[in-house]
C-alpha positions in Angstrom: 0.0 0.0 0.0 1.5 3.6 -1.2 1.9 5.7 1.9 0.6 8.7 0.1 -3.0 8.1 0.1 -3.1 8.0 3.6 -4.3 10.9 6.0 -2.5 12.7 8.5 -4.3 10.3 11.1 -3.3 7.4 9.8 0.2 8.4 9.0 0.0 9.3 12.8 -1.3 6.1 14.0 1.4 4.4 12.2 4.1 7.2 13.8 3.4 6.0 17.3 3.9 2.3 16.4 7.4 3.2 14.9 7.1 3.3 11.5 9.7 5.2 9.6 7.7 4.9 6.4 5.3 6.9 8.2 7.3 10.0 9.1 9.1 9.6 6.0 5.7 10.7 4.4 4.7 13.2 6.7 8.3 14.9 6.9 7.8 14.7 2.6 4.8 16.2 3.0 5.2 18.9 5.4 9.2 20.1 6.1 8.8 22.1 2.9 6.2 24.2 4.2 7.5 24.6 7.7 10.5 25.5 5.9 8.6 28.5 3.8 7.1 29.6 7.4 10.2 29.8 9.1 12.6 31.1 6.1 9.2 34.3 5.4 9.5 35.2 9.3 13.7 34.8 9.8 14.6 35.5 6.2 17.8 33.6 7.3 17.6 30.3 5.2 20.0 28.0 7.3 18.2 28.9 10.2 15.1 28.3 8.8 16.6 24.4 7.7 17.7 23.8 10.8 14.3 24.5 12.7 12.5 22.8 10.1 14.5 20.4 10.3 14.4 20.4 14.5 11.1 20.3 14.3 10.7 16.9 12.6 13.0 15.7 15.2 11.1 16.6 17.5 7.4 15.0 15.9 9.6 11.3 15.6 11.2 11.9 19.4 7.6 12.3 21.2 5.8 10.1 18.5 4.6 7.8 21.2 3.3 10.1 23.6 1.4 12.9 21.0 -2.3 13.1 21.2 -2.4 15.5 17.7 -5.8 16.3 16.3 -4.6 18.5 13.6 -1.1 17.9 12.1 -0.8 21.2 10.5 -1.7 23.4 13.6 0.6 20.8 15.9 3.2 21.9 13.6 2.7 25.7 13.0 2.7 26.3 16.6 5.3 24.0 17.7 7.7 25.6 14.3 6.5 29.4 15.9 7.5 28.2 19.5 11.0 27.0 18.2 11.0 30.1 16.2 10.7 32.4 19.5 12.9 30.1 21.3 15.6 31.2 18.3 14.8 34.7 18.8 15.5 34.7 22.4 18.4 32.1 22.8 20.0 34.9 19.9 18.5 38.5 20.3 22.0 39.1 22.3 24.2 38.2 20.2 22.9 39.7 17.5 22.9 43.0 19.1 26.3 42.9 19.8 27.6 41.6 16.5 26.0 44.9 15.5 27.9 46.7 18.0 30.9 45.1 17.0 30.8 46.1 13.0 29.7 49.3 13.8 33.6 50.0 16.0 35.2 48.2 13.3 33.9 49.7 10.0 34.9 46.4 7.6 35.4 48.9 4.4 38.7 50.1 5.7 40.2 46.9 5.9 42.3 44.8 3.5 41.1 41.8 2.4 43.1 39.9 4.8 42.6 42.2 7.6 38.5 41.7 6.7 39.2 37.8 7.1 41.0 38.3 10.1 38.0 40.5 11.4 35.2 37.6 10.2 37.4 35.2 12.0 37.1 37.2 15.5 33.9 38.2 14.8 32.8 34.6 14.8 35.1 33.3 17.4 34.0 35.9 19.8 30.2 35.1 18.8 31.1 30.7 19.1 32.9 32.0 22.8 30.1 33.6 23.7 27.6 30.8 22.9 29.5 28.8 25.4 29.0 30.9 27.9 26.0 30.3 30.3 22.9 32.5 29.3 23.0 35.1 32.5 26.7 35.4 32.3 26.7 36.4 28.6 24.0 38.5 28.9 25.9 40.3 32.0 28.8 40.7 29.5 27.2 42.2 26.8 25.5 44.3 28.4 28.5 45.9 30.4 31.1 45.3 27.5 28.9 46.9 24.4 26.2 48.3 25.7 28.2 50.5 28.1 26.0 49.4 31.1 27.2 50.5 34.8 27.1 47.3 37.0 24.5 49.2 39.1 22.4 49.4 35.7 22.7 45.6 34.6 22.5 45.4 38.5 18.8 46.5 38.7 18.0 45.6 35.0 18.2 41.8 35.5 17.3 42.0 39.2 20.6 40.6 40.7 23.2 42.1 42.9 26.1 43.9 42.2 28.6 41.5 43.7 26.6 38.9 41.4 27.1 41.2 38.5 31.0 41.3 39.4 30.9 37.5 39.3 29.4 37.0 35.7 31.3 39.9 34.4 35.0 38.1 36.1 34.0 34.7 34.9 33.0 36.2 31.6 36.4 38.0 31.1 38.2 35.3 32.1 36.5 32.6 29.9 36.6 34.6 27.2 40.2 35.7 27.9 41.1 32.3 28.3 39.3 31.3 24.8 40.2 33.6 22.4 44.2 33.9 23.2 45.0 32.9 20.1 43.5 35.8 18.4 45.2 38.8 20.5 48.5 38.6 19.2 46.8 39.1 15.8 44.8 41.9 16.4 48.1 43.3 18.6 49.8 43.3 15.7 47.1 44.5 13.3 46.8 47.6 15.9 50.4 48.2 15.7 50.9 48.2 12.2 
């Protein structure tokens, strides 16, 4: 029996009872689509892949235990729910990878100097990432946007001494991290 004919529900039933076939149809059927959602509202087309992509993971991970009435409005609101969970895991770090082409203008550099910069630029952003989600956010804010530690201090509701913390361990991580790169930008500085 061709797998296409069937309905959403039955694909389902099949889903919970492990069959591949079954979410090889419904990921055939649907991951384009999610992937036009997610690609019209990011406009950033690996992103968009890799939620739709997420997603699916998600439908064949909890196929057991999903109750879904309606495949298509399962889908749409658990694509928008990884779509805000992208937003917020990345608002940050966008912000500052603003901040940082904004100090260094890229259209006064050489070409090598520009690789140099797209090198830092994205192992600051990967040393970041690693970084736990309050003490990166206590860094950015201090480091590019200027913030007092009094400011962050009563913006995210936390003590100053807790502010000192996540800013040391920040510096230090970060220090730690991206040695490789000061020499380079020393010498770029010098020259």
């Amino acid at each position: 029996m061709s797998l296409h004919v069937l309905t959403d529900t039955e694909l389902l039933s099949l889903l919970r009872h492990d069959d591949e076939q079954a979410f090889r149809e419904l990921y055939e059927r649907y991951w384009y689509k999610m992937y036009v959602v997610a690609h019209r509202k990011l406009r950033r087309k690996e992103v968009a892949e890799e939620l739709a992509q997420e997603l699916f993971v998600l439908l064949w991970q909890k196929r057991e235990s999903l109750k879904i009435l309606n495949l298509p409005a399962f889908l749409g609101v658990t694509l928008k729910n990884l779509m805000v969970d992208y937003i917020r895991r990345n608002i940050l770090e966008e912000h500052y990878l603003d901040q940082l082409r904004q100090f260094f203008p890229v259209e006064t550099f050489t070409t090598t100097e520009t690789v140099q910069l797209n090198e830092l630029t994205e192992a600051i952003q990967n040393t970041l990432a690693q970084l736990p989600e309050k003490t990166r956010e206590v860094f950015i804010l201090r480091r590019f946007e200027q913030l007092s530690i009094r400011e962050i201090a009563q913006r995210l509701e936390l003590s100053e001494k807790a502010i000192e913390y996540h800013l040391s361990r920040s510096t230090a991580f970060l220090r730690q991290n991206l040695r490789d790169f000061v020499a380079v930008w020393v010498l770029f500085f010098l020259s």
